[in-house]
N, C-alpha and C positions, 0 to 999 in steps of 0.2 A: 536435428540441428534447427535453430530458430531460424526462418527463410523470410524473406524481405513481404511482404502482405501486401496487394492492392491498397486497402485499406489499415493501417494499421494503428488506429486510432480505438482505445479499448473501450470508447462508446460504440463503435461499430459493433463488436464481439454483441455488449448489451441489446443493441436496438433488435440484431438477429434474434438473440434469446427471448424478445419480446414480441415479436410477429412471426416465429417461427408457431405460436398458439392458434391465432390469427390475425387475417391485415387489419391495419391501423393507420390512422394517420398521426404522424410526428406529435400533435398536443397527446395524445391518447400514450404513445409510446413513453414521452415521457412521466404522464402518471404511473403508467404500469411500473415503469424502472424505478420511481421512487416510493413508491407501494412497495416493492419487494426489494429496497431498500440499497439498493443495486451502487448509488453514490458510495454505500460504506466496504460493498464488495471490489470496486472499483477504483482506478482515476478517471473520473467522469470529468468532463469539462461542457457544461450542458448549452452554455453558450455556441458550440459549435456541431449540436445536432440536425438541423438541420445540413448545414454542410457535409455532414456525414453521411447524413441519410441521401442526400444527394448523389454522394461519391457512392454509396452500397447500389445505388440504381444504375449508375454509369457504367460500371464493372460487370452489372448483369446479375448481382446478390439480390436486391429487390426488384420490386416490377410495381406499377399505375394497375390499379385495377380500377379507378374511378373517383371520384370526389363525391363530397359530402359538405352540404350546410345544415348548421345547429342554430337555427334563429338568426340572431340577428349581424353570430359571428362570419367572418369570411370564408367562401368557398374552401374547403380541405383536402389535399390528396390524400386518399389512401392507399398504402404499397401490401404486398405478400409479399412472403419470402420464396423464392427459384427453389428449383433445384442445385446451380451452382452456390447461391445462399446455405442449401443445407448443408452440402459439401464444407463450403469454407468455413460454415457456425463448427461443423465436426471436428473439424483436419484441428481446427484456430484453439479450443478444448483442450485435444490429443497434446498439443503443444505445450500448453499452460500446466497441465497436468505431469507429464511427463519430465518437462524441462527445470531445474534449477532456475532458480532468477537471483540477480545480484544486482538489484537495485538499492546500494545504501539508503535505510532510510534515516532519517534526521537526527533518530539520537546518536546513530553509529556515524558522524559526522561531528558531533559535538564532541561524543567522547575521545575522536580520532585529536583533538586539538584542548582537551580541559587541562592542561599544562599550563596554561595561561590565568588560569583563576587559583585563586589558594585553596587550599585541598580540605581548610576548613568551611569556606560557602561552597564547594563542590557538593561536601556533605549535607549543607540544608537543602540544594537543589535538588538532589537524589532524596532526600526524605519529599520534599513536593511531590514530585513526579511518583514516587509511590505511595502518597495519598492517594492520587490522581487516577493512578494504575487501578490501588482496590476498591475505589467507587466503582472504577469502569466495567470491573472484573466482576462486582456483586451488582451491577445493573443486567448485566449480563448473563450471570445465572439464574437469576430472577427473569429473562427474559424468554431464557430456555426453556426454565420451569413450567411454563406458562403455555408453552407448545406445547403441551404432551399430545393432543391429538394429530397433529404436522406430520409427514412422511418425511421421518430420518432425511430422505436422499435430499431435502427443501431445508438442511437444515447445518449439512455439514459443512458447511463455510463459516458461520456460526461458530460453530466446536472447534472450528480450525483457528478462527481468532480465537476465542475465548482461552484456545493453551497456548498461543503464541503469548497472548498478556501473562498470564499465567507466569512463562516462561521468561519474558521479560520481566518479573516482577520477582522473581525469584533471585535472577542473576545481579539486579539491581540490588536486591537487600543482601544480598551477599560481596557487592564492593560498597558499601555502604559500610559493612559491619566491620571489613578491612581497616578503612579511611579512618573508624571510630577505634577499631582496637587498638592502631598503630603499627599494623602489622602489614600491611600495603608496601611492597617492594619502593623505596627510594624514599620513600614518605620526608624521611629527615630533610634531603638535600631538596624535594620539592620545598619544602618547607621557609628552606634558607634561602631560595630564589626568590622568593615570595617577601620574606622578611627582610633580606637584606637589600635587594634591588640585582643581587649580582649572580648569573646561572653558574650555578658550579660545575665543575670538567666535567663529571661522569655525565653530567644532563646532557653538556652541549656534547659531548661523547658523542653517546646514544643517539640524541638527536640528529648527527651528521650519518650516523653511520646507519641508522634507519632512512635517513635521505637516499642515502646510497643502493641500501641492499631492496628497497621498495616496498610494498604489502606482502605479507604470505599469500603466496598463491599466485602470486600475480607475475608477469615477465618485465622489467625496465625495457621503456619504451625506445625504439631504435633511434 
């Protein structure tokens, strides 16, 4: 079960993974995390690492092992990570791995609400988007490609997007091909809402009666 974290700000996770090597000070952390590209594995919000790094030291995840100046810039702390650092870098893992996340992301928000646009520019939107998808998708294997010397283990978050898109790009060209065939459940009376200005019953149906019964999976809130 996901537990409330000291810290739960998933730069924190990052900054651990990057002085759990060795200590660093915060400029240094953040090149490492964007070297191993860690903004695309993440929700980074880089604006608030210090504060972060702050908070991992207050909790007793980090530790002052001393400062550092580099010429002309300003004196720099440098932290290691604890022992309860490694614990929590562990446990925080165990969690990510283990757990489902149901974090909507953006398309599954859009599409929760594309009623509202005519189902025929819904269709050029979905052609975009999976332009979009197979650039990203052949930048991608190309970028794999290119690793061959890499240890797999440095690699599979990589593999893990690249079949997520994959799998997003698939599902995508297959409501796509619905929307074009005509074969798209309601398609007609979308259609007519669209064209005439006026929702037909079965939509505003549907649409009440999915107000009602909530998302699959989900419980109406008390």
């Amino acid at each position: 079960m996901t537990k409330r974290r000291k810290v739960s700000n998933m730069l924190g996770l990052a900054v651990l993974s990057a002085v759990v090597a060795k200590p660093m000070h915060p400029y240094e952390i953040a090149s490492v995390l964007r070297e191993r590209g860690k903004d695309r594995d993440m929700k980074i919000k880089w604006g608030s690492l210090y504060t972060v790094v702050r908070n991992l030291e207050k909790h007793g995840f980090l530790a002052v092992t001393g400062t550092v100046r580099d010429g002309a810039h300003p004196e720099r702390t440098i932290y290691r990570i604890t022992d309860a650092g490694r614990r929590e870098y562990a446990d925080w893992t165990r969690e990510l791995l283990a757990e489902p996340d149901r974090d909507p992301p953006r398309f599954e928000a859009g599409l929760s609400v594309m009623g509202v646009i005519h189902p025929d520019e819904v269709a050029v939107l979905l052609r975009r988007r999976l332009d979009a998808l197979d650039r990203e998708i052949g930048d991608q294997r190309e970028a794999l490609a290119g690793c061959a010397g890499v240890p797999r283990l440095f690699l599979v978050e990589a593999e893990f997007d690249l079949a997520m898109r994959e799998a997003e790009a698939a599902w995508t060209r297959s409501l796509l091909e619905e929307l074009v065939t005509g074969s798209f459940p309601g398609l007609p009376a979308w259609r007519e809402w669209h064209e005439t200005g006026r929702m037909p019953a079965e939509i505003a149906a549907l649409a009440e009666g999915a107000g009602r019964a909530g998302r699959p999976g989900k419980e109406d809130p008390p």
